[in-house]
Each structure stands twice: as structure tokens, then as C-alpha cells.
N, C-alpha and C positions, 0 to 999 in steps of 0.2 A: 451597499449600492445595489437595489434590483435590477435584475438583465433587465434590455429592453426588449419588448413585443411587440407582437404586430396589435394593430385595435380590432379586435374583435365585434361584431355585430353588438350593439347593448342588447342586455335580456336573452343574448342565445347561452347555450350549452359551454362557447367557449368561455365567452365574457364570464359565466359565473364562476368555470374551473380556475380560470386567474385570478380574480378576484381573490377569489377564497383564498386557491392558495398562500396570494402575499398575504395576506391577512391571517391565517397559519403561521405566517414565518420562513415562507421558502422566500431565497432570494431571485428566483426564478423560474418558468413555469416556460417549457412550448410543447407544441403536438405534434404527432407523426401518423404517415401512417405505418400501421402495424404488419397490413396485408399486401404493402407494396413491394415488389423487386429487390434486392437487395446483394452486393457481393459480398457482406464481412462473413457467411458463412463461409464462403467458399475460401477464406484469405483464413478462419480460423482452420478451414480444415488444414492447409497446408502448411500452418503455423505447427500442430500437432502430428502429421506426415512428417515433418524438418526433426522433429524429437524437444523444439525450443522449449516446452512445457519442463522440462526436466520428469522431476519427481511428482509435479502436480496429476496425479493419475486421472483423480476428479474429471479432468476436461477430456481426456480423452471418454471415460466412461459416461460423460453427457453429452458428447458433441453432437448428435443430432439431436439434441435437445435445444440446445445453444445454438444452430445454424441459422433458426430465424423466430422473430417473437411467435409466430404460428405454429412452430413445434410444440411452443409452450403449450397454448389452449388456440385451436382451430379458430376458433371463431371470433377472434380478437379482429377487432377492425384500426381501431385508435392506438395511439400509444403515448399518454401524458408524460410528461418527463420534468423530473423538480429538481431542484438545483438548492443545495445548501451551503452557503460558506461557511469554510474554517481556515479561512487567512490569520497567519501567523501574524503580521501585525512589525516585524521584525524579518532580518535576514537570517535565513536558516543556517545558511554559510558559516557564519561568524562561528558556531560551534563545532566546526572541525579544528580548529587551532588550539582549543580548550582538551589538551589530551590526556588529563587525568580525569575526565568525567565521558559520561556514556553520550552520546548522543541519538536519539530516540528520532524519529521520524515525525514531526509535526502532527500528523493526523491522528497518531497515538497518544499525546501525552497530554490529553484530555479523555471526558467521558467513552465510552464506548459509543461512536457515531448511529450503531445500527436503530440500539435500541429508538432513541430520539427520533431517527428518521421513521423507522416504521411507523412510530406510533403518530408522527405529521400524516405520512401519507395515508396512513389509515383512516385517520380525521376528515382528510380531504375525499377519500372514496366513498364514508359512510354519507358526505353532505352530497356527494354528486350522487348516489343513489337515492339520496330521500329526493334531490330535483328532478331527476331525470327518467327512473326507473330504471336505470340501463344495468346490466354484470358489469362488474370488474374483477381484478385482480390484480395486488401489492408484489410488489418486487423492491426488495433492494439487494445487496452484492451478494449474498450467500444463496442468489436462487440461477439455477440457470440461463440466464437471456444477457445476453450482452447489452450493456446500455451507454455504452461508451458510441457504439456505433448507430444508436438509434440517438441518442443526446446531438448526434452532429447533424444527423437527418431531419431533428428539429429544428435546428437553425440554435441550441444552448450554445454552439462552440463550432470547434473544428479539430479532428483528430491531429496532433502537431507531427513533427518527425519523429520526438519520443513514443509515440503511440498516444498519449493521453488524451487528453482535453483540454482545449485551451480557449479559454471565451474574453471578448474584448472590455466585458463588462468584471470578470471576476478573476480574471488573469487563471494560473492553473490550481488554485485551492478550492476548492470546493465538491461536496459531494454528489454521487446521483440515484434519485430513486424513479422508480417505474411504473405508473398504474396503465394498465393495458383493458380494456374495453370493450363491448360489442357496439357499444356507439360511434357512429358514424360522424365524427366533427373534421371541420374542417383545419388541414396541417398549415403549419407554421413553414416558412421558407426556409429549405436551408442554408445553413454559414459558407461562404467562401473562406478559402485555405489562406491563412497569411502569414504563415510563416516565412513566404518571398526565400530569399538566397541564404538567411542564417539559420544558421547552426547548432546555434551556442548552446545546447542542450547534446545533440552527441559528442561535442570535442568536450565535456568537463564531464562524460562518465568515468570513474575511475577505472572500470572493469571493462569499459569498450562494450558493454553489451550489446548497440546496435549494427548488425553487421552493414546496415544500411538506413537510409533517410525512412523511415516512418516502420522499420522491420523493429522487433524485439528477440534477440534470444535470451528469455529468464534465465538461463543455467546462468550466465555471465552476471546476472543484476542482482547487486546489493542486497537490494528487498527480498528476492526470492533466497538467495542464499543465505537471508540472517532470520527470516522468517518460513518458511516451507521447506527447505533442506533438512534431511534428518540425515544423521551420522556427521562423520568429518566435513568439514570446511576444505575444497582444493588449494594445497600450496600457493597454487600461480594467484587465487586471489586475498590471501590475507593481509600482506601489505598495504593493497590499495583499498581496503574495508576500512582504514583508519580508527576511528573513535565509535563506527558507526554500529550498535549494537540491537538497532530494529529498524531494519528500514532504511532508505536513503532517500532524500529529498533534491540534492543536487541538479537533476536533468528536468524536475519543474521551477525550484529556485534562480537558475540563471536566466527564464523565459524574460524577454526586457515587455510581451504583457502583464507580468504582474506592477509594471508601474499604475494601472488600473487599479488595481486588486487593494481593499480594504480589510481591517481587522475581524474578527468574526464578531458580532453583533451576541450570538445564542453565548451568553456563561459557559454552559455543559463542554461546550468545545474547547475552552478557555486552556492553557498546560496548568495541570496541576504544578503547585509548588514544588514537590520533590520527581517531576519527571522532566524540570525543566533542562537542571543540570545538576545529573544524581553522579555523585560521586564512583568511581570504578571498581575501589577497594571494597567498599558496601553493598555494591553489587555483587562482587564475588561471594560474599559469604552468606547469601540466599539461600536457606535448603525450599525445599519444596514447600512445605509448611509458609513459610515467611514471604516467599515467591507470589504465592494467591494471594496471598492478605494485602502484600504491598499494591499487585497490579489487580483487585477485586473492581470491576466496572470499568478496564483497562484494556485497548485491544491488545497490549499487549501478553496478556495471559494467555491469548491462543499458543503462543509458540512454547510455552511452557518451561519449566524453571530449567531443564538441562540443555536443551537450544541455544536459552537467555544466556547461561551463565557461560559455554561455549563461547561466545559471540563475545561477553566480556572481558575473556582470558585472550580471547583476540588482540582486543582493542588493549588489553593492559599491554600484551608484546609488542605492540605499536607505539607506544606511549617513550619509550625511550625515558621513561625513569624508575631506574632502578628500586624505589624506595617501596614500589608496587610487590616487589617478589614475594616479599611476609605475606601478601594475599595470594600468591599463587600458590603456595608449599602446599598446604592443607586439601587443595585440588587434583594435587597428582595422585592422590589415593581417593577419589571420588568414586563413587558407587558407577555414575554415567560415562561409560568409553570415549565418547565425546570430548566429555570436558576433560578429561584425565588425557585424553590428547593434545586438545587447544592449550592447554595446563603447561604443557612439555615444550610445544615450540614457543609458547611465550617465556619461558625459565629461558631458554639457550637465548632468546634475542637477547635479554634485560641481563642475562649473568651468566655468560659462559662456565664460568668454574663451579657454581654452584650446581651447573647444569650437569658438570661431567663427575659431582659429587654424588649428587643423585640419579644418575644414570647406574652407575656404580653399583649402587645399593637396590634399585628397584628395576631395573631391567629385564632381570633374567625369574624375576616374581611376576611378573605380567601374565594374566594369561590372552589379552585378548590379543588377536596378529597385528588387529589395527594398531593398536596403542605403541605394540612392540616397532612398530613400523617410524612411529611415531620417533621413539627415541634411537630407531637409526638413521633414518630421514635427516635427521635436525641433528646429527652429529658434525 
């Protein structure tokens, strides 16, 4: 279902940027402007003043980069903003009860999104330049510019209480990329807030990460902590990580707009077959080598095989069946400190005696403190 827009002038600058774009394959297309006023700099600074970034150092070392699309390039007047779906099609949900299999984050367990979107909005830049004359410049997520706060500024959506995006045409699935301009078009209105009195996106986090209605602290959230976290996992949140081994979807899956919200239309987005629901034990036994090969055109490769397999040995200690521990033995002597920790508190949930069998024997051969820690911790 494409957003709806405003009708642009036929024959100007905007009418053709829409155009085009749906005709490309965006599901959505509005404008901004680039050089107007704006607070998310000021709400990102203090997000990174608070420490909520965790580990992501990246934001603090771009933040005035990221404070406004003009940091980007000075002379940006415009700011297109396109919208791609990748509506699951299905409830996300339903795969946390499935606790002998990984559950993957929807957005992952298809193509790798970026490549696809670049190469739309690249499409759509090169034909607005052959129209127009004008500069531009391609963004999508791995460049500094927040586009979550300028998508809302175009009237794509509305920032929810979760932080995200929530648009009345595409509910909360969909991507965003960015062409920023020195052309002067005319912006699209922006969305009003309607999220009203519910909630039901902070009360179903597992981890509580919002300390409040529209606040984010990543150290707390799912995604950050099974994707951008390096080293150990915090105690307080393994339990509540469940099956979830890249990612959580939960605090956009309960949004009641994606009763809007349709299937993705683009293939590429489609879950591959085996990330729909991969087995746990199979996961476990990824060396590095097997790791690439399986997630090759995968976001999931970013977080890379000793993270992934981490985040597995989670989910097996979660899983409450025992028949998993044959995948975890082989782990507690793993080369990654990590996982040779996640390895140990999953052995003690799933089988105590095994646990105090093998503490026994490998304890006092550890060299790393973390690990050591590990096996007194979970005593």
C-alpha cells in the first residue's frame, strides 16, 4: 500500500520526485525541509550526555555530525525521504513460544536491506539530476543524519513512544532512506502524534528499556544488546532475551497500526527459508568459517559469528530443554570468552549437575577472570 501525499503542482520538481519514486518501488516518498529549525539534535545530544548509547561510541564520535542534516553538507536545502516496506506479512510474536529455534528480528532474515535501498535511491537521485540540474546526496542508515526525525518532519509517520516510526499507511515496518539537495521544493506537512493514551509498545518490552514515553535507553534493549554489545551479556537481562538471538521486534509488533500494515511486495526482503525458524542446536555449532557462508547478504553478519553464537547459548539456557546441552559442551572450551561464558550460564539453567561436573574439571584452567567469573556467578 503506498503512503499517501500531498498532490503536488503536475510538471514541478515535486510531482516528478513522486512519481519516479513510486515507479522505482518506494512505498513512499515526502519532503522536508533540510535547513529548517529543528530539536532532535539537541534531544540526540542529551541522549549521549545520559550514557543511553551504551557501547555505540560511533554516535558520540559523530554527534555533530548527526545534529542536523546541515552538518551533513551546508548547503542542503531539501530533504526527500523514501520509505520502503518490509512487512512481515505475519505476527512476529508467535515466534517467541517456539523455544528451540532462534528468533531473528524480521528485518534481518531477508536480503541485506541497505544494498537494495541504495541502489533505489541512487536511481531516483541520478533521474532527479538529469530533470533538475540540482546536487544531491544519498543517505541511508550507516551515514550520519538522523532520518527518523526528519521522516516525521515530512509528514512519512510519527516518532511513537518507542522512539521509531510509525506511519498510518505502513504501520511500523518499513525502511528509510534520504536524498538531501540543494533544491528548493516545496515540504510536505508534517504527521500528527497518534499514538493518544496507549502504550502497548513500553508495557511488552522485556527489558524495560524505555525509562519513559518516547525516551530510549539502548544498554536496556534487546537489539542493542544482541547486536552492538561486545563481550558478556548483563545477568539482569538474559532471562528476559528469551529465544531472541538478533534483534527484537516486540515494541513495533504490538503497535495496533500495523493493522494498516501489508506484506512486503520487493522478494529481496522476503525471510529467507532457513532464517525463518533456524534451529538453536545448528546455530550453536557455526564456527566462523560456516557463520559467513550461512549469513553471506545477511544483516545479520554485521554482529559476527562469536556475538551470534553468544546470543544462541542464551537462548538455548532459556529454552528449558535439556536435550540442548550436547550443543552447549563443545562451547565451554570455545576460543571467544564470550561465548565460553553464555556456554556456562546456559549449562547451569538446562543441567545443574552437569554444570557442577564441569565446573569441577574446567574452572580452575580458565584463564580469562570474565569467564572465571562466569562459573562462580552461576554457582
Amino acid at each position: 500500500m503506498p503512503i499517501s501525499t500531498s498532490d503536488p503542482v503536475a510538471g514541478s520538481p515535486e510531482a516528478f520526485l513522486k512519481t519516479t519514486a513510486r515507479a522505482i518501488g518506494f512505498d513512499g516518498v515526502r519532503i522536508a525541509r533540510a535547513d529548517a529549525p529543528w530539536h532532535a539534535g539537541e534531544r540526540l545530544e542529551a541522549f549521549v550526555a545520559d550514557g543511553r548509547h551504551g557501547q555505540m561510541a560511533w554516535m558520540e564520535t559523530t554527534l555533530e555530525r548527526r545534529k542536523a542534516p546541515t552538518a551533513m553538507w551546508a548547503g542542503a536545502k531539501s530533504a526527500v525521504v523514501v520509505a520502503l516496506n518490509y512487512g512481515p506479512g505475519l505476527d512476529p510474536m508467535e515466534m517467541l513460544a517456539e523455544t528451540r529455534l532462534g528468533n531473528i528480528s524480521v528485518y534481518a532474515r531477508g536480503k541485506d536491506y541497505h544494498d537494495l535501498l541504495k541502489s533505489r535511491l541512487k536511481q531516483l537521485a541520478r533521474a532527479f539530476v538529469a530533470e533538475t540540474g540540482a546536487e544531491v546526496k544519498v543517505f541511508v542508515d550507516t551515514a550520519p543524519l538522523m532520518e527518523k526525525p526528519l521522516a516525521a518532519k515530512a509528514g512519512m509517520g510519527w516518532q511513537g513512544k518507542h522512539t521509531n516510526l510509525v506511519s498510518r499507511d505502513l504501520g511500523s515496518w518499513f525502511f528509510l532512506g534520504v536524498m538531501l539537495t540543494d533544491a528548493e521544493l516545496t515540504p510536505d506537512a508534517a504527521e500528527a502524534d497518534h499514538c493518544g493514551s496507549c502504550q502497548a509498545c513500553l508495557d511488552v518490552c522485556p527489558t524495560k528499556a524505555f525509562p519513559a514515553p518516547y525516551q530510549l535507553d539502548a544498554r536496556r534493549c534487546i537489539s542493542y544488546l544482541t547486536i552492538e554489545l561486545a563481550g558478556p551479556i548483563p545477568h539482569e537481562f538474559r532471562a528476559a532475551m528469551g529465544n531472541r538471538i538478533y534483534g527484537c521486534d516486540d515494541c513495533l509488533a504490538v503497535c495496533p497500526w500495523n493493522k494498516f500494515a501489508a506484506a512486503a511486495s520487493e522478494a529481496a526482503l522476503h525471510a529467507r527459508a532457513e532464517l525463518k525458524a533456524p534451529e538453536l542446536d545448528e546455530l550453536a555449532a557455526l564456527d566462523d568459517a560456516t557463520f559467513r557462508e550461512v549469513f553471506s547478504g545477511s544483516p545479520v553478519k554485521r554482529s559476527g559469528r562469536n556475538r551470534f553464537v553468544r546470543n544462541v547459548c542464551i537462548a538455548i539456557g532459556n529454552s528449558a530443554d535439556p536435550t540442548l546441552v550436547a550443543s552447549l559442551l563443545p562451547l565451554l572450551g570455545d576460543a571467544a570468552p564470550e561465548v565460553r561464558g553464555a556456554a556456562i550460564w546456559a549449562l547451569a539453567r538446562l543441567d545443574p549437575a552437569r554444570f557442577a561436573a564441569e565446573k569441577s574439571a574446567r574452572r580452575d584452567r580458565e584463564a580469562d577472570p570474565g569467564v572465571v567469573a562466569e562459573w562462580d556467578q552461576t554457582a
